[in-house]
C-alpha positions as CSV (number, residue, x, y, z in Angstrom):
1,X,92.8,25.2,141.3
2,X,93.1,21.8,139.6
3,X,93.4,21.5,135.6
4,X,89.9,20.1,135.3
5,X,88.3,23.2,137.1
6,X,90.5,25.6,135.4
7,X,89.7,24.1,132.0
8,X,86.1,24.5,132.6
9,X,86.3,27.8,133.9
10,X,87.7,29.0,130.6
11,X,85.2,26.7,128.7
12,X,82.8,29.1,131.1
13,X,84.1,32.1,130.1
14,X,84.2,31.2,125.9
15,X,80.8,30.6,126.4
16,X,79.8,34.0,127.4
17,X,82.5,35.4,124.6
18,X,80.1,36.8,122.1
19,X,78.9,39.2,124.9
20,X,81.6,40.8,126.5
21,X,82.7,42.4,123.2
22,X,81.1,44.2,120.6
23,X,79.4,42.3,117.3
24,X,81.5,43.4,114.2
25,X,79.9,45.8,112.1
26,X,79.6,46.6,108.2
27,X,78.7,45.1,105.1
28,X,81.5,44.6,103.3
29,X,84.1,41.3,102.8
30,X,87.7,42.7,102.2
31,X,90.1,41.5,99.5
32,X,93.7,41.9,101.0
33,X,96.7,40.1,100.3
34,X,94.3,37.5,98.7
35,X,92.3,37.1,102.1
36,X,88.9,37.4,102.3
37,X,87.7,39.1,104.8
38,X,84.6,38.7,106.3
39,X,82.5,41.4,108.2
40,X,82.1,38.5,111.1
41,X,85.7,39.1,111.5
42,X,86.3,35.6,110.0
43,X,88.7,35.4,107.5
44,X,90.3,32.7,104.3
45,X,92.6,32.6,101.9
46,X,90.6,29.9,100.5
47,X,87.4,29.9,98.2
48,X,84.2,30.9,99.9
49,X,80.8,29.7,98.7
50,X,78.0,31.9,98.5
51,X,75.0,32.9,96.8
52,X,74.9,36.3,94.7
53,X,71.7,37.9,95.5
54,X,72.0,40.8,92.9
55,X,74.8,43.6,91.8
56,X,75.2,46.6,90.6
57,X,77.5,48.2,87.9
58,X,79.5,51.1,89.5
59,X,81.4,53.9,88.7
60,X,83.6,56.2,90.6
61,X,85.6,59.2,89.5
62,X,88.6,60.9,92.0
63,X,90.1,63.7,91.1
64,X,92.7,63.6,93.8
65,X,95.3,61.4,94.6
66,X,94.0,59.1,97.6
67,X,95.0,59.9,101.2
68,X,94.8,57.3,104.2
69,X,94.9,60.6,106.6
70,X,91.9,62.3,104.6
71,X,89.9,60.2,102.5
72,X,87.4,62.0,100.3
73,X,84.1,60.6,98.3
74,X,84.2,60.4,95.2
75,X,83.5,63.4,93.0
76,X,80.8,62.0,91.0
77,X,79.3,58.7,90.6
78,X,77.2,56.1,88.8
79,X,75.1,53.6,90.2
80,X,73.3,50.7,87.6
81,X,72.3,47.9,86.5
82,X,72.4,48.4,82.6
83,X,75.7,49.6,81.8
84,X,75.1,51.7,78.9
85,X,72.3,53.4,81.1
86,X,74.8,54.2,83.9
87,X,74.7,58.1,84.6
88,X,75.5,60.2,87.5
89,X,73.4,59.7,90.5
90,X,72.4,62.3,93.1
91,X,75.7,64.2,92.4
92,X,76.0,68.1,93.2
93,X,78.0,68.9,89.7
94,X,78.0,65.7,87.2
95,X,81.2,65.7,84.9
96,X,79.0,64.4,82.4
97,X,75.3,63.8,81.6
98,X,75.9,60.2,81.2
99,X,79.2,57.7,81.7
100,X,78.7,56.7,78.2
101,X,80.4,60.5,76.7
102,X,82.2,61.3,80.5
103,X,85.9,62.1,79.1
104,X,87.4,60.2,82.5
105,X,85.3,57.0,81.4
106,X,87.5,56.7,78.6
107,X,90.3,54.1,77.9
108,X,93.6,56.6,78.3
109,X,92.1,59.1,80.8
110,X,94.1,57.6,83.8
111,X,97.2,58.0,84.9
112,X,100.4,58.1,82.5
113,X,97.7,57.5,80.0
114,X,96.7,54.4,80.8
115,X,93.0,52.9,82.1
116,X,90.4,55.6,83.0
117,X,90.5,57.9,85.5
118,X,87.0,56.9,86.3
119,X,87.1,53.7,88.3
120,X,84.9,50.7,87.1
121,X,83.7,48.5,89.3
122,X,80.6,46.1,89.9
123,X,79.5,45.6,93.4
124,X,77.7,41.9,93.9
125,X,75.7,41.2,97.1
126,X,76.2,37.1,98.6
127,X,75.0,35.9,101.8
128,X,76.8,32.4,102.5
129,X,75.5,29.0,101.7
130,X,73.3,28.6,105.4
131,X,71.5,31.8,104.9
132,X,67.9,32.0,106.7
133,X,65.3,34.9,105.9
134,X,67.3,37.1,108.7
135,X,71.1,36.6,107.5
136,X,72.7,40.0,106.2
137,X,73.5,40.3,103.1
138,X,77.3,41.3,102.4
139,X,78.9,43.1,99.4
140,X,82.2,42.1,97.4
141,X,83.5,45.0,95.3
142,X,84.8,43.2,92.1
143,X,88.3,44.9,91.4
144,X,88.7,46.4,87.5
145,X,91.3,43.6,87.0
146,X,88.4,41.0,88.0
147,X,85.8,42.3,85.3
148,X,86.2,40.2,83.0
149,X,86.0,36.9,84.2
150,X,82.7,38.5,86.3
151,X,81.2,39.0,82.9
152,X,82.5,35.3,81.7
153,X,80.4,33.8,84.8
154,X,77.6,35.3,84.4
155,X,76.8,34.9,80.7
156,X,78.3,31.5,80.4
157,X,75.5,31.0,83.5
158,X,73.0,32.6,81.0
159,X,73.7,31.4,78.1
160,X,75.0,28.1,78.5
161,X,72.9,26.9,81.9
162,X,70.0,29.5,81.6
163,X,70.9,30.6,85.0
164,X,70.8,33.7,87.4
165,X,73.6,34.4,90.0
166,X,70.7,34.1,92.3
167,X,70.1,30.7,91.1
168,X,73.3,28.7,92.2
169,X,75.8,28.8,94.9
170,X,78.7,30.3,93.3
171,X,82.8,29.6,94.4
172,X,84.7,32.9,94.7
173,X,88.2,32.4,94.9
174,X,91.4,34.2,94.0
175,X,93.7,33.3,90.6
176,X,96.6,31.9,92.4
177,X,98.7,32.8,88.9
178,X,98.1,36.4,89.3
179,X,100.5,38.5,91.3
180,X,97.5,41.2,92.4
181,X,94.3,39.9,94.1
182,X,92.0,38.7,91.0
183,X,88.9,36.8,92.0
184,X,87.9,34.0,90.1
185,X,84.2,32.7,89.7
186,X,83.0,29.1,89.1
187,X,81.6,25.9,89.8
188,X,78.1,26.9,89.9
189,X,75.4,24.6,91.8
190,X,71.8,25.0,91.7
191,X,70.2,25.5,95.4
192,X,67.0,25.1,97.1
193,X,67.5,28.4,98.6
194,X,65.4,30.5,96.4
195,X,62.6,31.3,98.7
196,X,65.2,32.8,101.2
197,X,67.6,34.4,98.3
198,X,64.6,36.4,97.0
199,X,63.5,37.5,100.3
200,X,66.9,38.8,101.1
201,X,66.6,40.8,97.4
202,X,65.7,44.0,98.5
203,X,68.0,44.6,101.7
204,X,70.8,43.2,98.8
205,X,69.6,46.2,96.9
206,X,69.4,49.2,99.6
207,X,72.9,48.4,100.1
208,X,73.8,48.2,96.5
209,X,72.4,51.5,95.4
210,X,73.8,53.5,98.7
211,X,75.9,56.5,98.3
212,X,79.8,55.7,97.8
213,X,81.8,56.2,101.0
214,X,84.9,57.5,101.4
């Protein structure tokens, strides 16, 4: 077989690529090492642009040490969008009516004493910069250490640009002076996208308000 025909065989076989294994599933874009990623299977260590469709303020309490052989969902849970309305959802035995008076939402409940034992988070939902009206949304859980300059972005959008998330395409990378992985959010540009970004709202939601995994 000559180099030319072998070539093109291969450039044959790449072709039909995408169906001889399985599509990668799942919603969620990983933060590792300061990689993103992606649920494609794609993956950067550089910023990625994408539009925030919508998030949600969550809040996860374990009462046991984590274990990669048996993972276990949280014990209870809060799921919002109003932070000072954030109480357990759909959780057999609450620890508290509401996170506002929960004991393990309090600064000095973790570990040693420090940080809560009840985990803060705020899941955001983006679908990249190309999105049609049938792209997926995925979902970025913002780490406790990257709440902060989450809240910075979005009010300086609000109160300086009078701006949504869902109104710009937003940079997302990680703080290259920070030893843990600690996203950074910024140079915000409007889009034309806004037909397509609302019409993606509500899958953005169903997967925002869905029950914690393990």
């Amino acid at each position: 077989m000559s180099t030319n025909t072998a070539l093109m065989s291969l450039q044959d076989e790449l072709a039909q690529l995408s169906k001889t294994v399985s599509k990668p599933s799942g919603f969620n874009i990983k933060l590792s090492n300061k990689v993103f990623t992606l649920p494609d299977g794609n993956s950067s260590d550089k910023p990625i642009d994408v539009i925030i469709l919508d998030w949600r303020n969550v809040n996860l309490y374990y009462p046991n040490v984590y274990n990669s052989q048996a993972p276990e969902g949280p014990a209870c849970f809060a799921i919002g969008k109003i932070i000072d309305e954030l109480s357990p959802t759909d959780v057999d035995e609450p620890v508290a009516p509401t996170c506002a008076v929960c004991k393990f939402n309090e600064f000095g409940s973790g570990a040693n004493g420090r940080g809560k034992a009840c985990k803060n988070t705020v899941k955001i939902a983006v679908v990249p910069v190309d999105a049609t009206d049938e792209t997926q949304p995925w979902i970025i859980s913002i780490p406790p250490t990257s709440l902060t300059e989450w809240g910075n972005y979005v009010n300086t959008l609000g109160n300086s640009m009078g701006m949504l998330p869902v109104q710009v395409i937003t940079q997302i990378g990680f703080d290259a002076n920070s030893s843990f992985p600690k996203l950074k959010f910024g140079n915000p540009q409007p889009h034309d996208l806004i037909d397509v970004a609302m019409t993606l709202r509500p899958a953005a939601m169903t997967l925002l308000e869905a029950t914690p995994s393990k």
